[in-house]
mmCIF file as gemmi writes it, N, C-alpha and C atoms, coordinates in Angstrom:
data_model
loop_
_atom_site.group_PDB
_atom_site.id
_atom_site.type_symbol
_atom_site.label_atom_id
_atom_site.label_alt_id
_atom_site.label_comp_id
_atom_site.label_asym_id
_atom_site.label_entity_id
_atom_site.label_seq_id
_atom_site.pdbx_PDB_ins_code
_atom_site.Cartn_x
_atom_site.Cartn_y
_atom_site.Cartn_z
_atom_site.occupancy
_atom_site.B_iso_or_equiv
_atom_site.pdbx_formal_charge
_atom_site.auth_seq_id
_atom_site.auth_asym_id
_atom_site.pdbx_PDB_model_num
ATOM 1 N N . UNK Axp A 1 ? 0.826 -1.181 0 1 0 ? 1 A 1
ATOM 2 C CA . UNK Axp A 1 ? 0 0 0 1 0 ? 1 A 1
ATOM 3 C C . UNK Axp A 1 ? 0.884 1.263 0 1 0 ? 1 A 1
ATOM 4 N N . UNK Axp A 2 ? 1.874 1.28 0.802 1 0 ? 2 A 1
ATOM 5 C CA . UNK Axp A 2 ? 2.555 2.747 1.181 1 0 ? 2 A 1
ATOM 6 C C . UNK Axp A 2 ? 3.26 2.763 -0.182 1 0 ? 2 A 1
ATOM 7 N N . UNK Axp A 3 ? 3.846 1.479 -1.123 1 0 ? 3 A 1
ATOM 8 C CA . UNK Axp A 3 ? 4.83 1.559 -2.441 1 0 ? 3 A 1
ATOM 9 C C . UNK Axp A 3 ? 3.639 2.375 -3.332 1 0 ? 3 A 1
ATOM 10 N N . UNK Axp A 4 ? 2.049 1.445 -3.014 1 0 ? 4 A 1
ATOM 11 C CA . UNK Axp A 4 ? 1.45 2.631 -4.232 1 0 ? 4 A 1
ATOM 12 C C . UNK Axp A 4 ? 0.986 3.864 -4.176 1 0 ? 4 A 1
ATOM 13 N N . UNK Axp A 5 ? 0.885 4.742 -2.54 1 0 ? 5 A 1
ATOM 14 C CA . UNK Axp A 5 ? 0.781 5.906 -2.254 1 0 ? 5 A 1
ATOM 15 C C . UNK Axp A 5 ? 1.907 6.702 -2.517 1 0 ? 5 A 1
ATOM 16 N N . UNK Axp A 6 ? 3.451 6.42 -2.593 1 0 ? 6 A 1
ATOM 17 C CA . UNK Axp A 6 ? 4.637 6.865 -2.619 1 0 ? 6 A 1
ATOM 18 C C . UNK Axp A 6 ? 4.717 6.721 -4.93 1 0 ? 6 A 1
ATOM 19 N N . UNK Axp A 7 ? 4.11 5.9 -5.391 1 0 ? 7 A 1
ATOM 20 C CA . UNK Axp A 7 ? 4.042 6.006 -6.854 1 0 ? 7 A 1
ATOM 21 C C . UNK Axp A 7 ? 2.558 7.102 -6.732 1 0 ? 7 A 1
ATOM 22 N N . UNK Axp A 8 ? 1.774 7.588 -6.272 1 0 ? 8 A 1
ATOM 23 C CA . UNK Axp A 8 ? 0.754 8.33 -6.292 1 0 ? 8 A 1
ATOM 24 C C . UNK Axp A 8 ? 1.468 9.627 -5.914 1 0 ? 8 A 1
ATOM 25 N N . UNK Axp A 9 ? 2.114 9.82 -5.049 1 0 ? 9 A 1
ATOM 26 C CA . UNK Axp A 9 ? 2.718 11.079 -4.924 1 0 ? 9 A 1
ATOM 27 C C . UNK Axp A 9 ? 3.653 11.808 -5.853 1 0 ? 9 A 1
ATOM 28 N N . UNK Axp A 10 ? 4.77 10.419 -6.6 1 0 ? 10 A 1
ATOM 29 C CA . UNK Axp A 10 ? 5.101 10.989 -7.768 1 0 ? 10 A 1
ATOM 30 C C . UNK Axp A 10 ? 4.903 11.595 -8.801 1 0 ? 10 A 1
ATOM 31 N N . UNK Axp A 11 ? 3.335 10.921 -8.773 1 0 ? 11 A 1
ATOM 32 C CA . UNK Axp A 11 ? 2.394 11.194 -9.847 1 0 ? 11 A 1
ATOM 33 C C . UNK Axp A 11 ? 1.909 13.023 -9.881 1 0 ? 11 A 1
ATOM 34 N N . UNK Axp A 12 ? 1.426 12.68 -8.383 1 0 ? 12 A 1
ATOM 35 C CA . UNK Axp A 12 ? 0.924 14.155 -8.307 1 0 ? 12 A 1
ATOM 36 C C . UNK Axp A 12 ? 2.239 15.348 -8.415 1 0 ? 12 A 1
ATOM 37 N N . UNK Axp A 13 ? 3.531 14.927 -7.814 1 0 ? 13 A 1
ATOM 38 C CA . UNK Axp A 13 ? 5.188 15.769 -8.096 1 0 ? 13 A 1
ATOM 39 C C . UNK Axp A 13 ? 4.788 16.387 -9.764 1 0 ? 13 A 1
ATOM 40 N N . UNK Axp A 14 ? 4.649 15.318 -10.756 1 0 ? 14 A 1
ATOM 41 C CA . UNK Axp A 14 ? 4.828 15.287 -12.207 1 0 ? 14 A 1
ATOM 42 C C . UNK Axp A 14 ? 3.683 16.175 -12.504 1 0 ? 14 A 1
ATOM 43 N N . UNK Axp A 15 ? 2.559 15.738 -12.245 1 0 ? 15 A 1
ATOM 44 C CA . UNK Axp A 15 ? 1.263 16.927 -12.791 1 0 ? 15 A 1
ATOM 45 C C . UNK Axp A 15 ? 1.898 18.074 -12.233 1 0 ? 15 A 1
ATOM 46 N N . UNK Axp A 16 ? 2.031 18.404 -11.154 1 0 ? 16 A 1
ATOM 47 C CA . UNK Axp A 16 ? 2.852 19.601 -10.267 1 0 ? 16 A 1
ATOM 48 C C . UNK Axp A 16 ? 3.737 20.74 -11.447 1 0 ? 16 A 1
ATOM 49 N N . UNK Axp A 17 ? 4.684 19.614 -12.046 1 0 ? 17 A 1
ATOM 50 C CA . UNK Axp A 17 ? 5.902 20.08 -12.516 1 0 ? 17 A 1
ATOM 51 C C . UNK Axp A 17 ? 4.902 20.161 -14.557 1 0 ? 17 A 1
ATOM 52 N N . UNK Axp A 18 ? 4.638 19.496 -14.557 1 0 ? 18 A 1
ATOM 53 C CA . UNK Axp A 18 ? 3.826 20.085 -16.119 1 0 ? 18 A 1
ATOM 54 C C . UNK Axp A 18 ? 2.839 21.16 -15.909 1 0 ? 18 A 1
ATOM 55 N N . UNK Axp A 19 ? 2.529 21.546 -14.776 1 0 ? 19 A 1
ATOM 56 C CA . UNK Axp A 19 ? 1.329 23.19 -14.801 1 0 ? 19 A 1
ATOM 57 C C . UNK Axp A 19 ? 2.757 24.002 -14.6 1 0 ? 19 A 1
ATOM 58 N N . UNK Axp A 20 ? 3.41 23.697 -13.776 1 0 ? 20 A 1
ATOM 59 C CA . UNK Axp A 20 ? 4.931 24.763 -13.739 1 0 ? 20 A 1
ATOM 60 C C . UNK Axp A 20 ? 5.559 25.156 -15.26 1 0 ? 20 A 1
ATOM 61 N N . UNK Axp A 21 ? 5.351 24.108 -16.406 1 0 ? 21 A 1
ATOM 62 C CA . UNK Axp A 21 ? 5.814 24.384 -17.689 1 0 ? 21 A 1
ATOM 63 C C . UNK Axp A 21 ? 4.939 24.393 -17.988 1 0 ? 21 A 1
ATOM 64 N N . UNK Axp A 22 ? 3.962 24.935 -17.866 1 0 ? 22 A 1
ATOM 65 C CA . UNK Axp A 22 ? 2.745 25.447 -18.68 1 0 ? 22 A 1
ATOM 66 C C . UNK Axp A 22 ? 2.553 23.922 -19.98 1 0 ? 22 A 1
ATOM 67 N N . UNK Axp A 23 ? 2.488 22.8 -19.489 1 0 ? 23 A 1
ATOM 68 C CA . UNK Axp A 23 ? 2.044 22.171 -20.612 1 0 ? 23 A 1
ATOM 69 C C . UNK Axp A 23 ? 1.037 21.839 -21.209 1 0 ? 23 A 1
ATOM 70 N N . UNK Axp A 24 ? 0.615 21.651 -22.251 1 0 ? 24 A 1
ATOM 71 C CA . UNK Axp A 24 ? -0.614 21.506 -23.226 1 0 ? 24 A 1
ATOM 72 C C . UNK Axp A 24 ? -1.763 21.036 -22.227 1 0 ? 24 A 1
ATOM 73 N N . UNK Axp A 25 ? -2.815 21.374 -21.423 1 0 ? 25 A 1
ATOM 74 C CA . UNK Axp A 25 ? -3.723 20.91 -20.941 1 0 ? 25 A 1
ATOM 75 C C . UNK Axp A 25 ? -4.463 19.328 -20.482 1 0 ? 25 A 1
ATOM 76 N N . UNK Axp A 26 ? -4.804 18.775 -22.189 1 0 ? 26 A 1
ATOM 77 C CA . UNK Axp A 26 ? -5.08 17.997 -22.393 1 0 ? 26 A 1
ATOM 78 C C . UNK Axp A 26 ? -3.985 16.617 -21.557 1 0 ? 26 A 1
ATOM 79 N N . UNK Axp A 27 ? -2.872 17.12 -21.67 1 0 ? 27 A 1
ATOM 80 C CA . UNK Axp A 27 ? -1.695 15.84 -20.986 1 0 ? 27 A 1
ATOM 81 C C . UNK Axp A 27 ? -1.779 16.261 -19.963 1 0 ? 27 A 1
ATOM 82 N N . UNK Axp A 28 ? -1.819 17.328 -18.985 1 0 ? 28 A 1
ATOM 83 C CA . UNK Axp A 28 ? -2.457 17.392 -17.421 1 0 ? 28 A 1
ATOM 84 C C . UNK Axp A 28 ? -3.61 16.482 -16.968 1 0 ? 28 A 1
ATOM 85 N N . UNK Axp A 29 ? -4.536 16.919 -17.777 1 0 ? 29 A 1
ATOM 86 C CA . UNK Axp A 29 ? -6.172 16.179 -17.404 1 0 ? 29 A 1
ATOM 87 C C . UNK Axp A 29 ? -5.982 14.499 -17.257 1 0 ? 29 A 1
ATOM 88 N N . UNK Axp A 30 ? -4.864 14.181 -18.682 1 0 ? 30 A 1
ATOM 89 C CA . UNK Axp A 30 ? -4.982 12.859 -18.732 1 0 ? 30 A 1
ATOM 90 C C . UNK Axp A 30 ? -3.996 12.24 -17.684 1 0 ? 30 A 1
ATOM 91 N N . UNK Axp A 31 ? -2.867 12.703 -17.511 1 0 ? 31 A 1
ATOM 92 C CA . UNK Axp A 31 ? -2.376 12.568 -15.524 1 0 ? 31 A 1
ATOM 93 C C . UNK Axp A 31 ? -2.986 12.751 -14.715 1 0 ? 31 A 1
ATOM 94 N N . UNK Axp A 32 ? -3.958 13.582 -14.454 1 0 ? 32 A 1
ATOM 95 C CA . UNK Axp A 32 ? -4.86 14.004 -13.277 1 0 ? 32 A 1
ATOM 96 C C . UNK Axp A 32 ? -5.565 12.141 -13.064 1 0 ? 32 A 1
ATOM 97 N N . UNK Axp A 33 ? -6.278 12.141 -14.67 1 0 ? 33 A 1
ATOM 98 C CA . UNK Axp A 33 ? -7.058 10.985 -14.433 1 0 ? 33 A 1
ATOM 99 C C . UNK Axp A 33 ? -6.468 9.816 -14.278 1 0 ? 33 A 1
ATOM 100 N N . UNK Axp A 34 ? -5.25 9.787 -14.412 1 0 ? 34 A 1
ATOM 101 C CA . UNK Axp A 34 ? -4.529 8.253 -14.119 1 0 ? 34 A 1
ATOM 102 C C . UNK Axp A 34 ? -4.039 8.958 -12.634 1 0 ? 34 A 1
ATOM 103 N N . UNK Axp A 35 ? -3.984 9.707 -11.938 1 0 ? 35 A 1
ATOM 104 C CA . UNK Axp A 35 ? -3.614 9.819 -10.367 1 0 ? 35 A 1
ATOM 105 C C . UNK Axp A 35 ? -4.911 9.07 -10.252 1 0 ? 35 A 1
ATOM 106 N N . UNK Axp A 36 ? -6.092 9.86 -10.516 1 0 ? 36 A 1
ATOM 107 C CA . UNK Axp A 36 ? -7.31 9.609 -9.636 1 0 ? 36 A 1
ATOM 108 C C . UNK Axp A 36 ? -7.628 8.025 -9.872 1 0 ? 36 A 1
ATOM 109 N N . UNK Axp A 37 ? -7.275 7.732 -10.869 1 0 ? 37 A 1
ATOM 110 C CA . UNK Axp A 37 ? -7.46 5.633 -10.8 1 0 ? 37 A 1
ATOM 111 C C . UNK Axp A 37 ? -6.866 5.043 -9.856 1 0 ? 37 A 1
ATOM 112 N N . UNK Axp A 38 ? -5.736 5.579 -9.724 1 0 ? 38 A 1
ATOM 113 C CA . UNK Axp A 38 ? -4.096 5.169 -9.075 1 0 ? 38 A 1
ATOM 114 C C . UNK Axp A 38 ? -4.854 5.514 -7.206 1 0 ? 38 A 1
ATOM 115 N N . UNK Axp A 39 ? -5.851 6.066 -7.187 1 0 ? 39 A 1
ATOM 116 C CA . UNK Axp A 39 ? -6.067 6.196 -5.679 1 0 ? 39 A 1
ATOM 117 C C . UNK Axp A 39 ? -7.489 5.825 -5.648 1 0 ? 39 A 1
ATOM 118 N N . UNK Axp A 40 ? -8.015 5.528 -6.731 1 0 ? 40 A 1
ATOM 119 C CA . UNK Axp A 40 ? -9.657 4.888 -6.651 1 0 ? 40 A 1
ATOM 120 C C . UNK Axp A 40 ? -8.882 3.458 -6.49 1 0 ? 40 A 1
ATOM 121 N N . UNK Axp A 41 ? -8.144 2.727 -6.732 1 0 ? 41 A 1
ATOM 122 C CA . UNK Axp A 41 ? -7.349 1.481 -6.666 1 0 ? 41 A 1
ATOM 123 C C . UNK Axp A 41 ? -6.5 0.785 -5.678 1 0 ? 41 A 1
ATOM 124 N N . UNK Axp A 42 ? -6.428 1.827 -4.851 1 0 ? 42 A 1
ATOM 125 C CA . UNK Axp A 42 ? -5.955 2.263 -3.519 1 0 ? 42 A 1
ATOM 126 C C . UNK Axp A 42 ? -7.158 1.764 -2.447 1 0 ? 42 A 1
ATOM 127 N N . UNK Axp A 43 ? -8.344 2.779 -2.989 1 0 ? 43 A 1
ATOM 128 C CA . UNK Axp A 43 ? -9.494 2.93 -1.612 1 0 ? 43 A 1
ATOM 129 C C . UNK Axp A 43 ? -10.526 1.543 -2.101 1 0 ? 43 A 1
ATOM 130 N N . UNK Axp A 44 ? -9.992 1.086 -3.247 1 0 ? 44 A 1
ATOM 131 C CA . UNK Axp A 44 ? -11.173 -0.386 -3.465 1 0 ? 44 A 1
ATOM 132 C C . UNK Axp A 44 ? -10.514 -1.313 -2.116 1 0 ? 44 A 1
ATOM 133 N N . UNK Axp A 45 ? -8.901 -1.335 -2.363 1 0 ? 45 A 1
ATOM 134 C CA . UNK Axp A 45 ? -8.235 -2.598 -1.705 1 0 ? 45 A 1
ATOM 135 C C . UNK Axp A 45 ? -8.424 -2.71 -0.496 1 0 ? 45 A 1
ATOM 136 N N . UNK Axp A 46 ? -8.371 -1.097 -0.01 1 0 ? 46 A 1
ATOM 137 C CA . UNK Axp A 46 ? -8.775 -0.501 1.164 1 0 ? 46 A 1
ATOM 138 C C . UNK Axp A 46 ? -10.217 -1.184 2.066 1 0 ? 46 A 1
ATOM 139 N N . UNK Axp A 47 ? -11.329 -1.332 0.898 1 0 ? 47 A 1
ATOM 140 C CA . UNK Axp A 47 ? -12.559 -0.988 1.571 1 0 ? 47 A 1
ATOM 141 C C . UNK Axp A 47 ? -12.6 -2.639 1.392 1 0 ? 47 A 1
ATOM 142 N N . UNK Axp A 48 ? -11.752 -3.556 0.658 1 0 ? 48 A 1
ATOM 143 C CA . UNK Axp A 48 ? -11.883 -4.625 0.936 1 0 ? 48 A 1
ATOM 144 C C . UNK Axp A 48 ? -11.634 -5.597 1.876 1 0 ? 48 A 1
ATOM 145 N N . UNK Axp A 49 ? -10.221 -4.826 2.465 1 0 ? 49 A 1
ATOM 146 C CA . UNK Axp A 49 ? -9.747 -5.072 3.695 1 0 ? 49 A 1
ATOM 147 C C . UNK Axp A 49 ? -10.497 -4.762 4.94 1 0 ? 49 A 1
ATOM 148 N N . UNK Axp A 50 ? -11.122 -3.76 4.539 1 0 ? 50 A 1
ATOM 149 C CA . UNK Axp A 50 ? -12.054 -3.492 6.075 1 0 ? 50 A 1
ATOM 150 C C . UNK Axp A 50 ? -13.18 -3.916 6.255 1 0 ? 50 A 1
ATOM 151 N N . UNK Axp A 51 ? -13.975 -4.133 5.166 1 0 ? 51 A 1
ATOM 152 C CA . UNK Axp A 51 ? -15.176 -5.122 4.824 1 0 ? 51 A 1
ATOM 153 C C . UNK Axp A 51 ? -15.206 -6.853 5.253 1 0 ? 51 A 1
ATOM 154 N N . UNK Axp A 52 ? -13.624 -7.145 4.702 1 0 ? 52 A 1
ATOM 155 C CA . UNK Axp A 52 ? -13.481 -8.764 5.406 1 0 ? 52 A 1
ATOM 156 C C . UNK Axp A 52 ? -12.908 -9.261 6.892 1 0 ? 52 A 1
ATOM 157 N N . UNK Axp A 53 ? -12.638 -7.436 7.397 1 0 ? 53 A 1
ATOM 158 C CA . UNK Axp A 53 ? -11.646 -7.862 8.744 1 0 ? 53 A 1
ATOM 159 C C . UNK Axp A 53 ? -12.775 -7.169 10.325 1 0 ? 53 A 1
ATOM 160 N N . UNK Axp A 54 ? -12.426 -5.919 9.838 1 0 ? 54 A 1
ATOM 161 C CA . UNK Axp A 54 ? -13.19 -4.911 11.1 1 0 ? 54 A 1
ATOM 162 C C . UNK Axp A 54 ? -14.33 -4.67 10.649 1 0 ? 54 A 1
ATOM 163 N N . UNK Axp A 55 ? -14.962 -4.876 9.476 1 0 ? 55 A 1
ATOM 164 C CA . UNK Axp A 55 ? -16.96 -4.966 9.248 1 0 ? 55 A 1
ATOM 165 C C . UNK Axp A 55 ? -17.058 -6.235 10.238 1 0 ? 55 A 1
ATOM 166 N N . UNK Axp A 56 ? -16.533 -7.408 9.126 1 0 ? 56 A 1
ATOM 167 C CA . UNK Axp A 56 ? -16.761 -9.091 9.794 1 0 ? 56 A 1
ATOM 168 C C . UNK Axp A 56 ? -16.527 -9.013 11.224 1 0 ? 56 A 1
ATOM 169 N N . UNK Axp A 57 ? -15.625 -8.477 11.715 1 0 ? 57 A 1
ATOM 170 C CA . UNK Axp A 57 ? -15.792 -9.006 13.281 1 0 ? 57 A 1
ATOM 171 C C . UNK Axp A 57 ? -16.755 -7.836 14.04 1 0 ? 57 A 1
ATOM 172 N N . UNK Axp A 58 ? -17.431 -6.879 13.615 1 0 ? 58 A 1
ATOM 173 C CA . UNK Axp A 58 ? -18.055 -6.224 14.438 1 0 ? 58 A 1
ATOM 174 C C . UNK Axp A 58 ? -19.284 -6.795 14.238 1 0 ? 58 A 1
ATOM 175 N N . UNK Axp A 59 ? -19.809 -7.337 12.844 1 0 ? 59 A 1
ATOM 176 C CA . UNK Axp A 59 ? -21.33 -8.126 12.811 1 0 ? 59 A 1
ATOM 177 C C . UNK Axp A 59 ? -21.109 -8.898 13.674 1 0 ? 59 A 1
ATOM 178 N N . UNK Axp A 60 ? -19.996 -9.911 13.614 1 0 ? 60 A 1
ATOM 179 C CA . UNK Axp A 60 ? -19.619 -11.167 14.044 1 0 ? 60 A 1
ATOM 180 C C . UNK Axp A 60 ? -19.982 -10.913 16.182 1 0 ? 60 A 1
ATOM 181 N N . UNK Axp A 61 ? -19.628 -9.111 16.224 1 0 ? 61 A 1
ATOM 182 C CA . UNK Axp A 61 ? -20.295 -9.026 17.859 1 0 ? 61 A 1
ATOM 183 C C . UNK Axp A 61 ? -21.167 -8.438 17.982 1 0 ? 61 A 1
ATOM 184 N N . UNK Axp A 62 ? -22.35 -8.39 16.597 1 0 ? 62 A 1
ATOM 185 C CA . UNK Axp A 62 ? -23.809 -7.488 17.478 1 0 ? 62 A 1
ATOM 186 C C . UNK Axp A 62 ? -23.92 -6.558 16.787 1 0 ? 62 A 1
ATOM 187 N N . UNK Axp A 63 ? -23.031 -5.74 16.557 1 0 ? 63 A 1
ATOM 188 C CA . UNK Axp A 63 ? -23.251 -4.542 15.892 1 0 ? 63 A 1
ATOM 189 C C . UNK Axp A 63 ? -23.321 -4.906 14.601 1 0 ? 63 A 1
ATOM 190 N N . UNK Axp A 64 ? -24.73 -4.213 14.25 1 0 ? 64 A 1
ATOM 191 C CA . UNK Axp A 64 ? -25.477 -3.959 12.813 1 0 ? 64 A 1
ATOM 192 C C . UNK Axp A 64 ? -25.352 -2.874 12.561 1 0 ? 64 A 1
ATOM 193 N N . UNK Axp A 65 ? -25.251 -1.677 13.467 1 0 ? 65 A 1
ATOM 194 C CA . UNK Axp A 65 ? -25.46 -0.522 12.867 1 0 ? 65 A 1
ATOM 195 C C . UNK Axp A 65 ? -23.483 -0.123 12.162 1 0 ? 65 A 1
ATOM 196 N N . UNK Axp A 66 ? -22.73 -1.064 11.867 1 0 ? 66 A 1
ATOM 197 C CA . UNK Axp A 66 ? -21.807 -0.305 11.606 1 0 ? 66 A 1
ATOM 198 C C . UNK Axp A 66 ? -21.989 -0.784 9.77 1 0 ? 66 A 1
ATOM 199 N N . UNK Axp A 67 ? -23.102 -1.321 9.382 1 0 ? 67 A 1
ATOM 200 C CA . UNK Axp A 67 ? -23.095 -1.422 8.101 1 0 ? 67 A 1
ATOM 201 C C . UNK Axp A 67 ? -23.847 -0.474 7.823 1 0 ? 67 A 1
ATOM 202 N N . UNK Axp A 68 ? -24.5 0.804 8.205 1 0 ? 68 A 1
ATOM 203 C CA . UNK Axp A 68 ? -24.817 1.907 8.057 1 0 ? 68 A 1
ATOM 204 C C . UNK Axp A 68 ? -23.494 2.955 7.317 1 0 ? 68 A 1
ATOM 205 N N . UNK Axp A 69 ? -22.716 2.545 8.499 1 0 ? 69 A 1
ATOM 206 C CA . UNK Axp A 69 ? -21.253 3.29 8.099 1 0 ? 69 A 1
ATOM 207 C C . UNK Axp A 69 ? -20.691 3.078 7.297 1 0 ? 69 A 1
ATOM 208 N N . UNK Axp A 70 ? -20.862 1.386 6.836 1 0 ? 70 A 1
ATOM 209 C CA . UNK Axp A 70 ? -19.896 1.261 5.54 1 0 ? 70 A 1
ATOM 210 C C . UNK Axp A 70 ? -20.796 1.588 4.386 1 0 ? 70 A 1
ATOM 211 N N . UNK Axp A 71 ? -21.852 1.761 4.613 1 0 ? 71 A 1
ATOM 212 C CA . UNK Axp A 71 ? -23.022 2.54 3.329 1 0 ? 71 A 1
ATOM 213 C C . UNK Axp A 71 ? -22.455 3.997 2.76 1 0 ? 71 A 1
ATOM 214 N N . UNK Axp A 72 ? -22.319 4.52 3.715 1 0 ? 72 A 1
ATOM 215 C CA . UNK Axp A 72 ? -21.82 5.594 4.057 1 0 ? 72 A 1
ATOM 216 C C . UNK Axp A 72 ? -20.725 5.848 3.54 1 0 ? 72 A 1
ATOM 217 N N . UNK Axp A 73 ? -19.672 4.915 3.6 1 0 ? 73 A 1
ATOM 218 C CA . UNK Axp A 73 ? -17.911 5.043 3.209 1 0 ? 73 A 1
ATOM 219 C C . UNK Axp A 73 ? -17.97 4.984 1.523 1 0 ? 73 A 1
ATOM 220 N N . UNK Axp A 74 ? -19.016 3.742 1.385 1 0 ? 74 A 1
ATOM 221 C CA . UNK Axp A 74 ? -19.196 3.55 -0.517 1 0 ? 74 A 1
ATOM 222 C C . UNK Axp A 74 ? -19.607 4.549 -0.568 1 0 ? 74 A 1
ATOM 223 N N . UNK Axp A 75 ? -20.96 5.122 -0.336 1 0 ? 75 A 1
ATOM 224 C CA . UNK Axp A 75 ? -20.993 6.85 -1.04 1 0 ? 75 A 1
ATOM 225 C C . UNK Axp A 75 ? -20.689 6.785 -1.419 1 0 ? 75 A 1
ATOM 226 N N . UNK Axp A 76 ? -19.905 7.577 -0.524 1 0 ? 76 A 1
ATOM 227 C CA . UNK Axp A 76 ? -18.554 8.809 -0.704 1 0 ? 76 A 1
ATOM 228 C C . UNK Axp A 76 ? -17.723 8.33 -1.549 1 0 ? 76 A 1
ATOM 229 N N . UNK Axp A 77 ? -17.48 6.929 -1.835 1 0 ? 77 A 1
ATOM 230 C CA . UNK Axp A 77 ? -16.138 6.427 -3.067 1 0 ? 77 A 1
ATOM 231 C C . UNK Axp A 77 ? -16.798 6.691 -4.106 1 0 ? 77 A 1
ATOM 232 N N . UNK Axp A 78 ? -18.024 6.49 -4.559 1 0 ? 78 A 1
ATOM 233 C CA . UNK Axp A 78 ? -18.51 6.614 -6.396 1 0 ? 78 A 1
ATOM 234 C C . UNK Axp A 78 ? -19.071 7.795 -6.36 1 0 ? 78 A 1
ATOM 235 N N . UNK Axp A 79 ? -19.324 8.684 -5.266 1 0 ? 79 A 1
ATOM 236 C CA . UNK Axp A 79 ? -19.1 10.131 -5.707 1 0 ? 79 A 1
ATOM 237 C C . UNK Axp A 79 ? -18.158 10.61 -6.929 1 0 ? 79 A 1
ATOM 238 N N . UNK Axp A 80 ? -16.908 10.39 -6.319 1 0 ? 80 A 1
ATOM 239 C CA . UNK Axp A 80 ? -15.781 10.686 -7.357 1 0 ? 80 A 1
ATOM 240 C C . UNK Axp A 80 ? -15.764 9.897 -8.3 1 0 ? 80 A 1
């Protein structure tokens, strides 16, 4: 996870450094949109890990209402 947040930060360094050279637009947007995959790819692995570990063991003690919360967390991911 931290190797593909540390390749996500590069990413964002590089868009950084092409608005600094004023470059052609169109090759910004299309970096912008491969960052934003590069961290939608991130928060899937993310929400899979927490769905099979700390969802499962909190049903697993009673609590129902924390699948409210993970309703809640998807939102907010296909918002973007």
């Amino acid at each position: 996870m931290v190797t593909r947040l540390n390749r996500i930060e590069g990413q964002i360094r590089g868009i950084k450094g092409l608005i600094e050279k004023d470059t052609y637009c169109d090759d910004v947007i299309t970096q912008i949109a491969a960052t934003q995959s590069a961290l939608n790819s991130v928060a899937k692995i993310l929400l899979e890990g927490h769905l099979k570990t700390c969802l499962l063991e909190r049903i697993n003690e009673g609590d129902t209402e924390v699948l409210d919360v993970v309703l809640l967390t998807i939102e907010r991911l296909l918002k973007k």
